[in-house]
N, C-alpha and C positions, 0 to 999 in steps of 0.2 A: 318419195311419198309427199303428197301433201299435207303443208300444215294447217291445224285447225285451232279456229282462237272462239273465246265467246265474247260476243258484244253485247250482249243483253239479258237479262232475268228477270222473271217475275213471281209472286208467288201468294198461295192463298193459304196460310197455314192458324190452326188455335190459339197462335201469340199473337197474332194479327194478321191483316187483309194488308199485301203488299210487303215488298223485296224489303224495302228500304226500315219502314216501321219493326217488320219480324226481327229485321235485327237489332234495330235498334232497343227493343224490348229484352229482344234473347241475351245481349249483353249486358242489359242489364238487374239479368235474373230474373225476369218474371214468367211466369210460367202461365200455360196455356190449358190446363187441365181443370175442370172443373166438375159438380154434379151434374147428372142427366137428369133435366126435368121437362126434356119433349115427351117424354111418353112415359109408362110405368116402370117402373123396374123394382119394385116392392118383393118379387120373386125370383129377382136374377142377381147372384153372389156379387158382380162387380155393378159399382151404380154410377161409375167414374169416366169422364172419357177426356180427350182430346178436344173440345168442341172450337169449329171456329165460330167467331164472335158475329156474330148479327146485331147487334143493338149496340149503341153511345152507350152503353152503361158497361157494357162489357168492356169494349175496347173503342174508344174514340176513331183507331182506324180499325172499323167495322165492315163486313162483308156485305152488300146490299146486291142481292140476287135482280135487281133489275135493270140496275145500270150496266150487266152483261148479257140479258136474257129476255126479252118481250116477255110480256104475260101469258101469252096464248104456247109460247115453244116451251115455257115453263112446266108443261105438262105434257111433253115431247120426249124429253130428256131426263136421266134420274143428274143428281144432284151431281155426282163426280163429274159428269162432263160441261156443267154449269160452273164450278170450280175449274175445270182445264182452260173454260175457254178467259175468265178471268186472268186466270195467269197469264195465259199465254198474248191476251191484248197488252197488259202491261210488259211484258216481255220485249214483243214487239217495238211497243211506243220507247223503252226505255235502248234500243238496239237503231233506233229511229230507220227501220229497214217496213218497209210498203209496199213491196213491188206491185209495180203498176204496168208493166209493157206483157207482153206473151213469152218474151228470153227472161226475164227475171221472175215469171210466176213458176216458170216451165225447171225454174233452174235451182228453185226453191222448196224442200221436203218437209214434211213433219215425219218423228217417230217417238210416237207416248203413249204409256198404255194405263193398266191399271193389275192393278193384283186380283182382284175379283168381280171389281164393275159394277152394276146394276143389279146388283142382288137386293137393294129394295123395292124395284120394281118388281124383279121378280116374284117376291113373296107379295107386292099388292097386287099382281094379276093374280098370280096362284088362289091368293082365297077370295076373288070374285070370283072365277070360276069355278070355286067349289060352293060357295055363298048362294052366288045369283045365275050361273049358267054360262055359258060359253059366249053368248052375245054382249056379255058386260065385260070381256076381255076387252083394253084397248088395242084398238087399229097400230098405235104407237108402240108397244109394249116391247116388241123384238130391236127395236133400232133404237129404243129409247137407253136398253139393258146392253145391246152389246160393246166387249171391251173398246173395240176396234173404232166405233162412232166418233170417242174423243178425238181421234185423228182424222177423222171424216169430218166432224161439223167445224173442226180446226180450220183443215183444208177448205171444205167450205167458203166458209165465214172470209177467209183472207183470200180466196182465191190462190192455192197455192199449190202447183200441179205436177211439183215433183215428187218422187221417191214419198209413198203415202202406206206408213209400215206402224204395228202396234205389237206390244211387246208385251206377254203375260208371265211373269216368274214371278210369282207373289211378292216377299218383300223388295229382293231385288229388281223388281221393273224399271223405277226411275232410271237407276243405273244403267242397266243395259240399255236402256233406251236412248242415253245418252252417247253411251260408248259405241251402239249399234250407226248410232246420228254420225258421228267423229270418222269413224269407218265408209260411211259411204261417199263424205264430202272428202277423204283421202283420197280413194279410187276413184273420182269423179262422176256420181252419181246424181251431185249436185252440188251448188256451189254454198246456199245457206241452207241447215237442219232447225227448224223447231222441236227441241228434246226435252221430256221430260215423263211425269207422269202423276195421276190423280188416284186421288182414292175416296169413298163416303159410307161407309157400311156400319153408322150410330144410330142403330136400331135393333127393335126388342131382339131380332132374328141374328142380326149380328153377332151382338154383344151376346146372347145367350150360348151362339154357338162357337163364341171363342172360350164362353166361360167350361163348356162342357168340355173343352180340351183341359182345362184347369190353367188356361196360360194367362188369365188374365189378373194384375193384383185386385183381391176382395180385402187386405188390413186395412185398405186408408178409404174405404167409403165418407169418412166423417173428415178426414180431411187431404181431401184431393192431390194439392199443390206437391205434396209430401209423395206421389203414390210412384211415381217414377223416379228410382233412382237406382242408377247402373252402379255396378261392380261393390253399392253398398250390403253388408251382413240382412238387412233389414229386407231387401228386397223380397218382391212374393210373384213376382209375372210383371207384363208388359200391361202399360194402358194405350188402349184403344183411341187413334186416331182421326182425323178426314183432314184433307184439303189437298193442293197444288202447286208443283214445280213445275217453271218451265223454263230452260237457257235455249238462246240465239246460238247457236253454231254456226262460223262462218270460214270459210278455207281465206286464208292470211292477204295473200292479195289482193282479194278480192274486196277485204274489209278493206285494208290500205288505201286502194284506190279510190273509195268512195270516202275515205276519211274518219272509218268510225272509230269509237273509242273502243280498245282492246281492254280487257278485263283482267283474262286468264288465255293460258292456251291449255289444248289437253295434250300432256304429252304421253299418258299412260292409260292404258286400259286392260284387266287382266279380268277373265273367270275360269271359272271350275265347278266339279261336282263333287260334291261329297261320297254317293255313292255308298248312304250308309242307315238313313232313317227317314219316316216322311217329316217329321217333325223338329227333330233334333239334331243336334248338331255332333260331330263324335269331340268325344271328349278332349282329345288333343287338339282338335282344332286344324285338323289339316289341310280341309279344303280352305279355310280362310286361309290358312299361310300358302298355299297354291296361289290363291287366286292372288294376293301383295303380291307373291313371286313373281308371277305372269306380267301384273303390270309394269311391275320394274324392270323387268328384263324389256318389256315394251318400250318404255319409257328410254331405257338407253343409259341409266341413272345410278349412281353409288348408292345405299341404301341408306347413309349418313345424309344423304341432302334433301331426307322428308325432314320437313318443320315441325309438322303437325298433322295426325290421325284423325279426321271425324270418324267415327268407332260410329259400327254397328249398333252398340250397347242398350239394347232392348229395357234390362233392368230384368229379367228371365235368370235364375239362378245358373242352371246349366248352360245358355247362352253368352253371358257376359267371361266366364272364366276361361270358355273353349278360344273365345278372339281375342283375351289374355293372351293366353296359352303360345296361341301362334305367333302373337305379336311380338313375344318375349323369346320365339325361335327362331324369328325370323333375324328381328333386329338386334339381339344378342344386347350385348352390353351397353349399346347405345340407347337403349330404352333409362339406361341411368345418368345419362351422357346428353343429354340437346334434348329427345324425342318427346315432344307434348302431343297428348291424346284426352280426347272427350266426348261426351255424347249430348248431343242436343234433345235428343229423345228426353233427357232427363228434363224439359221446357213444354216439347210439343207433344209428346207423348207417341206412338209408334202409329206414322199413316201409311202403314201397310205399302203396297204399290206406289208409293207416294212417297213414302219416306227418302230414296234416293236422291231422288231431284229435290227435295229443297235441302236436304244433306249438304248437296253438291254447292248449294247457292252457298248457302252457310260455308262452307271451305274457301269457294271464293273471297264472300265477303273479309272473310279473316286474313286472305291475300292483301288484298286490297287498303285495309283497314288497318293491318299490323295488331289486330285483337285478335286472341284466341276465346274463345264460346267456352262458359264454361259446362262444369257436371252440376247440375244442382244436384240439394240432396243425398251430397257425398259426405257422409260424416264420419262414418264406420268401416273400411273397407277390407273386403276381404283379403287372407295373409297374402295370397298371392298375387292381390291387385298392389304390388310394391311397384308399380312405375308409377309418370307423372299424368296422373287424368285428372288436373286442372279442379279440383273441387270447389265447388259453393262460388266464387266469382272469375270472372273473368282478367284473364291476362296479357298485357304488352307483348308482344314481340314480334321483330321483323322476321317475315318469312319469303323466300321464294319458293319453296314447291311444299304442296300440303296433298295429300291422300282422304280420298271418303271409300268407306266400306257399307257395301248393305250382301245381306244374306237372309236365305228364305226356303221357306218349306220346302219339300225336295229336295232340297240339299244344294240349292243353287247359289253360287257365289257370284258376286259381280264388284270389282274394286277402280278406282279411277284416281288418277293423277292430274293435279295441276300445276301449270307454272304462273308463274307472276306476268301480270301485261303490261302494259305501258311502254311499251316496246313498236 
């Protein structure tokens, strides 16, 4: 089988605009969550989100939607795939791969999806067509909204005319998108993946219809920073997310020969189904310990030589103790022994179809970096959160192989493995 490494990332998330700033932020503890003041929210329980930054005042590396997007295609496209293609230009740039000939466009995929896409679009056609009449729908409105585009104006954009695949399993997309990417350049389907996935659903209709599930936290309206925090007593729901991951995936030789710099490779990829609720997760937590099992058995790997977990860790009551649960059946005693786990979520707040891929980035960089990200916000933890999830700052240590988990409505699990590059 072939092997697969990544050369490249990039990433558009609420701690910042770019790989390199998100973490440099994420480590050190600042968080990406703040009040919603694009629109009203005088009526909707949560008024909290994930937002990423557009302005110098936010964050100095700020997102400026037009140094990726003309003005005219700006209303072409909803926001998620204006964030994909962001990432995925720095992606690129930072992977220094272009293909330029017809065997290297030919040879080169994307697969990145989103968890639910254009559902802002949606709801602004929907009420001009009930508003103003069927003629005030945009010509745009279908290709602007679907999942599938992101990889389309990808492909696009970079001319890239391999293997051209979009991946919808709600929270888990990035993941599978990634691992779905890793898999086709094993079997030779093509020799570089652009993998990841986007997400942008901060709006009235969003955020209302996450809150009528009740999943979203409503305690920390008044103060934001505070409102995501995994496996803490205090917690009350997830906060609401947007932005963009995207990793270079490239089959080993091929990087080699052109001389790029290796990152990570992937050597694991596992899912499953739960097979148990639309929403929730069972109690025990058995598809997430399926889905680590799958990968490690993938992977090839003793289950002592994970370093370190990016965790799921939503900050969702029932959520956080289930990928406890498994984690502590999986890895047994070792969870008291070497295994560091944490959730970045508790920084950028939950980007849905999104979350995966910069997840994923984030494990790298902790590869790479010898830091492990910490939990903000972990002050109180529940009895059973008795292993080591890194609370309030971040940590030293050398690692060669780290694990990221994302899990998602439907009960889909999606886990990945990476090893150290430089190789």
């Amino acid at each position: 089988m072939r092997r697969v490494v990544v050369t490249g990332f990039g990433m558009v998330s609420p701690v910042a605009c770019g790989a390199e700033a998100s973490w440099r932020r994420l480590v050190a503890g600042k968080s990406g969550i703040r009040k919603i003041v694009q629109f009203d929210v005088s009526d909707l329980p949560s008024k909290i989100a994930g937002i990423v930054p557009t302005t110098p005042e936010e964050c100095t590396d700020f997102f400026d939607i037009g140094q990726y997007v003309d003005a005219p295609d700006q209303h072409r496209m909803d926001k998620f795939i204006a964030f994909a293609l962001a990432a995925t230009q720095e992606a690129l740039d930072h992977a220094q791969w272009h293909p330029a000939d017809d065997l290297a466009q030919e040879r080169t995929g994307v697969s990145f999806g989103a968890g639910i896409g254009g559902l802002p679009k949606i709801y602004e056609n929907s009420v001009a067509l009930f508003d103003q009449g069927a003629r005030r729908v945009s010509p745009f409105f279908i290709p602007s909204a679907l999942i599938n585009l992101a990889s389309g104006h990808i492909s696009i954009r970079h001319k890239l005319k391999g293997p051209n695949h979009a991946v919808v399993t709600a929270c888990a997309t990035g993941t599978h998108s990634i691992g779905d990417a890793a898999r086709m350049i094993m079997f030779g389907d093509a020799d570089v993946m652009v993998a990841g996935g986007a997400e942008s659903t901060i709006f009235r209709l969003g955020v209302a219809g996450f809150s009528a599930l009740r999943a979203l936290s409503t305690h920390y309206n008044d103060t934001p920073e505070a409102a995501s925090r995994p496996w803490d007593k205090e917690r009350d729901g997830f906060v609401i997310a947007e932005g963009a991951g995207t990793l270079v995936l490239e089959e080993y030789q091929h990087a080699k020969e052109r001389g790029a710099t290796i990152y990570a490779e992937v050597i694991g990829y596992g899912m499953s189904g739960d097979a148990h609720h639309m929403t929730a997760p069972p109690a025990d937590g058995d598809g997430a310990y399926r889905s680590m099992q799958a990968a490690l058995k993938n992977a090839g790997i003793a289950l002592e030589q994970i370093d370190y977990i990016n965790a799921h860790g939503t900050s969702t009551i029932p959520g956080d103790l289930a990928e406890v649960r498994a984690i502590k059946r999986l890895f047994g005693d070792y969870c008291n022994n070497g295994l560091c786990i944490s959730s970045t979520k508790s920084a950028t707040g939950h980007l849905l179809g999104g979350a995966g891929a910069i997840e994923a980035i984030f494990s790298i960089q902790a590869l790479c970096s010898g830091v492990i990200p910490p939990t903000l916000n972990l002050v109180n933890a529940d009895s059973e959160c008795d292993i080591d999830l890194i609370p309030l700052q971040a940590r030293k240590k050398d690692m060669e192989i780290v694990m990221s988990n994302s899990f998602g409505f439907g009960g889909t699990n999606a886990t990945l493995i990476f090893k150290r590059g430089g190789f």
